[in-house]
N, C-alpha and C positions, 0 to 999 in steps of 0.2 A: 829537598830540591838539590838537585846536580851542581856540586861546587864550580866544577866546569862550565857551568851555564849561569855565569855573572847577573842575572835578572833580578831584581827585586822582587818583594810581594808588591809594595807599594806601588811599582811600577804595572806589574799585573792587570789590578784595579783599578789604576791609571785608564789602560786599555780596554779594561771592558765597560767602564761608563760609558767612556766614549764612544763605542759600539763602533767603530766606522771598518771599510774595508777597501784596499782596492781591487776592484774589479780585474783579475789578471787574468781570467780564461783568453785564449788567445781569439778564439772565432767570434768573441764581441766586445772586440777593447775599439772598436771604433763606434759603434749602435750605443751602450751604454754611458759614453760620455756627454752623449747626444748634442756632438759638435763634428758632423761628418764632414764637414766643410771646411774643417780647420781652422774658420776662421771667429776663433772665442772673444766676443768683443770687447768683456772685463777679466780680469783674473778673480778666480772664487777659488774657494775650498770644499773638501768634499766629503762625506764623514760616512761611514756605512757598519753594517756589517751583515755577516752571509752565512748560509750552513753549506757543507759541501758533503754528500752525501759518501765520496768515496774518491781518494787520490788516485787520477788515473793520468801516465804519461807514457805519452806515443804508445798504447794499446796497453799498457800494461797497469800491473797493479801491485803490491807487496802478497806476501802470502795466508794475509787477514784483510779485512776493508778498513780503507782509515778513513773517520767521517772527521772533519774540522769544522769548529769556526774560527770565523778571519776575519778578525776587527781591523780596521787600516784609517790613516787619515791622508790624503791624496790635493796637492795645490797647483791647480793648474796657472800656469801664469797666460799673459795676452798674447807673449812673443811668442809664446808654441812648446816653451819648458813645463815641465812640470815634474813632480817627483811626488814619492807615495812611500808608505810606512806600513806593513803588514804582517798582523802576527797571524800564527795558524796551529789553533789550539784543538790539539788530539781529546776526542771526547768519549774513546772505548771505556767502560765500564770499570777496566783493572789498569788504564792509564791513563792517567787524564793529566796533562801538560800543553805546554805550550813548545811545538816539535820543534816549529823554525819560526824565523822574523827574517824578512824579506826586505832592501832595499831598492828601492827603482827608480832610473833616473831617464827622462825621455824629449829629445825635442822634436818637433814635426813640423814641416811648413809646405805649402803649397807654392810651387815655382809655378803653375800654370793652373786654369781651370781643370777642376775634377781628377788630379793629379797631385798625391801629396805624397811625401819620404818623408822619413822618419830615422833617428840614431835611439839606440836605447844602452844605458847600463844597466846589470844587478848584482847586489853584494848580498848574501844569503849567509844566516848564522845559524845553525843546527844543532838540537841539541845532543849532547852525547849519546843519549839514546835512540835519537831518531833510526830508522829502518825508511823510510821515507824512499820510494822509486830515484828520486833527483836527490838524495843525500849525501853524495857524492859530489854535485855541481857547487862547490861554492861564490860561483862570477859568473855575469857572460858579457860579452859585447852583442851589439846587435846594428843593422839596417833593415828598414823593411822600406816596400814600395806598392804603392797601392794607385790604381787606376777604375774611375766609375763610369762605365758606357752606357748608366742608364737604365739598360735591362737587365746591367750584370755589374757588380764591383770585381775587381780580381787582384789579390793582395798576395803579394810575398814579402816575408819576413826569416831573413839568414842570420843565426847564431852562431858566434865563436863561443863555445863552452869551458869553461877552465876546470874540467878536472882533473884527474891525476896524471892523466894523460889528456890534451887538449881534445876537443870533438867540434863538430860542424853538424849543426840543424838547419834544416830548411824546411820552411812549411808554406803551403800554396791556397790559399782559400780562397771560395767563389761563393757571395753572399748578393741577395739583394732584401731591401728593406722595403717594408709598408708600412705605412704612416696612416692610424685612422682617426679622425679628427683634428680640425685645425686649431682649435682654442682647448683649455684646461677641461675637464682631461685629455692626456692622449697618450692613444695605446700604440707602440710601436712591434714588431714581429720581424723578423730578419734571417729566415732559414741559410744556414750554413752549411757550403760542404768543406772539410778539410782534408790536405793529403800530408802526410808527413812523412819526412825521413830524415836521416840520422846515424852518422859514427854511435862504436857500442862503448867507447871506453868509460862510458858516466855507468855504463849497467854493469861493466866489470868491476868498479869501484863501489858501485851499492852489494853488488853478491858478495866482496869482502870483507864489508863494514857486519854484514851479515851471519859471515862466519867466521870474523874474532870476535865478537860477543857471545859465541857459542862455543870458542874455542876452549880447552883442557884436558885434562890426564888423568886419567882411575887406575892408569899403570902405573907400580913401585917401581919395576924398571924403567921406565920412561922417564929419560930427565929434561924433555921439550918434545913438543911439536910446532910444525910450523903447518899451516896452509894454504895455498891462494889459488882461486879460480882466474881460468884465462877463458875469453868468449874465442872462440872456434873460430865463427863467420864474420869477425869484425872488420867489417867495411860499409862503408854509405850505400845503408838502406830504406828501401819505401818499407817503415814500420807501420802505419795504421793508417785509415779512414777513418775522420771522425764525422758527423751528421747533427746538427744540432737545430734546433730553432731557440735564441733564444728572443725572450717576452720582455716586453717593459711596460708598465702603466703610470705615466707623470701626471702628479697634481702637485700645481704649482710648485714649492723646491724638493716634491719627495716623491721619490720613485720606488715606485717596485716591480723588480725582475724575479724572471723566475729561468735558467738554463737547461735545459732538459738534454741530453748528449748520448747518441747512442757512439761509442768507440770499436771499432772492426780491429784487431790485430793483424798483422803481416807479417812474415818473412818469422818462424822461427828462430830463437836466441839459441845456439847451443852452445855449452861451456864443460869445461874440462878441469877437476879438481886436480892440485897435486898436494899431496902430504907427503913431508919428511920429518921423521921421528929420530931422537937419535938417543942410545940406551944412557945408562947409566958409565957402559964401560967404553963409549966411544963409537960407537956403531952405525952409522947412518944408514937409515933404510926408506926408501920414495916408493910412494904407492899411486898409481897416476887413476883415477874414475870417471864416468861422466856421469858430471853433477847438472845436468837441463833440468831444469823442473819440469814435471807433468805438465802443466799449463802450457808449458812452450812446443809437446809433443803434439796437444789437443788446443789449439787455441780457439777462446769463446769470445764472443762481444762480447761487452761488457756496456752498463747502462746506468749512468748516474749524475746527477743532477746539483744545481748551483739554487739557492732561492736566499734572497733579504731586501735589505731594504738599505737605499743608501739619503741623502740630503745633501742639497748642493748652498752652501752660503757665500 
């Protein structure tokens, strides 16, 4: 285990009895609480846990699939607080950790009928090895605003990002929900469209993370290198369509969802390496390249999917 990543075994095994998760996809954190209304009449807890078939943020992905699971335990209170505990354990075959643990802190209230805002924090801990798309964001603030006319809900949700360089997200969803059955069971359905866009300084801080872990020298004469990529087109952009429907089935305190996500990319990343080598005898020499990944010259949907089970006490 990563010295660096202060977690217990004990603590571990803590987390995975527990199995719980919070439910963080963005296009169903209002459907899966299954409190659209705002208005939760007692404070519960909420226990889950989930497989996430492949980390994808604003269209993108690392340059392997990372599938997780994300045990969490999540306590909403009456007032409209509530906060959640989320780890998210890497389950490729030649790594199997626990990448990050996520902190979330949210209040939300309705000033008016069918009309609720909401404030959110997150405090995120990663481990030294993660490569994770958002491995770079360790904080965000946030507001979001949400309005239901009925035939259409329409939610925005704007993020202040704290990475190395601050950024700003804003995402705009257009969801409506169908409820079938009134008594135990019931199955809810909520097709989602989303739009996103996004400063790049969190993806210029992941391509870093990326290549000082791969940094080094098999030159005698070389006594360092340095290198750091700079995104090109860094400015607020429309990065992705996402498309979702996701599913709920409630009996009595236990639900099960299943997310199914198709993700559009947008607007190519392009990035620009610089290396400076400097010899043994004093000699500094910059070699400037462009480092885009293929993916960003050929961008593909991508398609991947959330399924578990959570319990409400």
């Amino acid at each position: 285990m990563n010295k660096n990543f202060k977690i217990t075994k004990g603590f571990y095994i803590v987390l995975f009895i527990l199995q719980i998760n919070w439910i963080n996809a963005q296009t169903t954190k209002e459907l899966l609480t299954s409190d659209k209304d705002g208005e939760i009449e007692k404070s519960y807890f909420k226990f889950s846990n989930s497989f996430l078939t492949n980390d994808v943020y604003n269209g993108r992905q690392d340059s392997i699939v990372k599938p997780y699971l994300k045990p969490s335990i999540t306590y909403y209170n009456k007032s409209g607080i509530s906060t959640s505990f989320t780890g998210y354990y890497l389950t490729l075959a030649n790594q199997k950790r626990f990448d990050y643990f996520s902190f979330d802190l949210e209040y939300n209230y309705n000033p008016i009928t069918n009309l609720e805002i909401g404030f959110s924090a997150n405090k995120t801990f990663y481990n030294k090895s993660s490569t994770a798309i958002n491995s770079s964001i360790p904080g965000s603030l946030g507001v979001n605003l949400s309005y239901d006319f009925g035939f259409i809900e329409i939610m925005t949700d704007g993020n202040l990002l704290f990475s190395q360089k601050k950024d700003f997200g804003l995402d705009i969803e257009l969801l409506h929900e169908f409820n079938i059955g009134e008594e135990d069971p019931k199955f809810h359905i909520a097709p989602t469209f989303d739009i996103e866009f996004n400063t790049l300084n969190y993806y210029e801080g992941y391509r870093n993370r990326k290549i000082n872990k791969k940094k080094g020298k098999n030159n005698s004469n070389i006594a360092s290198i340095t290198s750091q990529v700079f995104v090109n087109n860094n400015h607020f952009s429309l990065l992705a369509y996402e498309a979702s429907i996701p599913l709920t089935y409630e009996i009595n305190h236990f639900v099960l969802f299943a997310i199914p996500t198709l993700a559009i990319p947008l607007t190519p990343i392009y990035t620009t390496t610089l290396t400076t080598s400097k010899s043994q005898n004093g000699v500094l020499t910059t070699k400037s390249k462009d480092s885009t990944p293929i993916s960003e010259y050929n961008l593909k949907n991508k398609f991947y999917a959330e399924i578990g089970l959570y319990y409400k006490l």
